[in-house]
C-alpha positions as CSV (number, residue, x, y, z in Angstrom):
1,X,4.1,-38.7,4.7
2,X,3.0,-38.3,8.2
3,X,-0.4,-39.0,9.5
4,X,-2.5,-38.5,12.0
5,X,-5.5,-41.4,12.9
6,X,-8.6,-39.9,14.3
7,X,-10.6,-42.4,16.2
8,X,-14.3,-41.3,17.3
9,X,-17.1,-43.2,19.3
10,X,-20.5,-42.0,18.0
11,X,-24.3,-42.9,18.9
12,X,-26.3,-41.1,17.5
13,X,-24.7,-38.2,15.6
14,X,-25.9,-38.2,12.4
15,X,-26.5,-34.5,13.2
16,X,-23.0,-33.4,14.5
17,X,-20.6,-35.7,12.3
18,X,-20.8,-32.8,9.3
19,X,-20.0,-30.1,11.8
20,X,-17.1,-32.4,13.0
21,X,-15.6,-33.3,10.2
22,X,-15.6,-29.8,8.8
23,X,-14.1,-28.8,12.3
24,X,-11.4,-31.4,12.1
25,X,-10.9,-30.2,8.4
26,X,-10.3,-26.2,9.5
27,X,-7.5,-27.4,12.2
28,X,-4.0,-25.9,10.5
29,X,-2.1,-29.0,10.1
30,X,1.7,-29.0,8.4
31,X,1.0,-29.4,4.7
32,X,3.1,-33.0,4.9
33,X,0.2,-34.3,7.6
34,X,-2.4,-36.0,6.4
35,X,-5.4,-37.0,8.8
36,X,-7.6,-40.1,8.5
37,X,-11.1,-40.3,10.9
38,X,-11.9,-43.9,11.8
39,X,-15.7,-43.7,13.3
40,X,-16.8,-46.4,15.6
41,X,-20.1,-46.8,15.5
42,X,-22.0,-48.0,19.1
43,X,-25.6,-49.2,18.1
44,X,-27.4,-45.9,17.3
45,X,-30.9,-45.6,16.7
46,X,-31.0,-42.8,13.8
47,X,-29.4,-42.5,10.7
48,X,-25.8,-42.7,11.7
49,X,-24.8,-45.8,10.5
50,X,-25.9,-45.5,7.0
51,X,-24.0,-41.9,7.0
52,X,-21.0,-43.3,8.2
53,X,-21.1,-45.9,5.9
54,X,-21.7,-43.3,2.8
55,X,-19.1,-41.0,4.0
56,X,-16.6,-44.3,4.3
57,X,-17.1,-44.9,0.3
58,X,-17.3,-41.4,-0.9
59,X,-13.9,-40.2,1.1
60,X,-10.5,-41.5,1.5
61,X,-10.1,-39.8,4.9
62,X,-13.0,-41.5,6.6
63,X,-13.3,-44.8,7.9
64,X,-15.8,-46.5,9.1
């Protein structure tokens, strides 16, 4: 099955990582694609890290 990697840098984001995931989660993709997100996190001050890290253990197409 085909699939397409998602890489993100995010700082900061704990606020629009939701809205971007359920973005990336609208796009119409074929129904043999099937998308990963790999975050990169960069040293931010809020609560992004922990999310990212929640969000890596809780969902298959999400790494962290």
């Amino acid at each position: 099955m085909p699939r397409v990697d998602v890489v993100v840098a995010v700082r900061n984001e704990e606020q629009s990582i939701p809205v971007f995931l359920a973005q990336l989660a609208a796009l119409p993709l074929p129904p043999d694609v099937s998308m990963k997100v790999i975050f990169i996190e960069d040293s931010s001050t809020d609560d992004t890290r922990p999310m990212l890290r929640r969000l890596a253990r809780e969902r298959t197409d999400v790494g962290y």
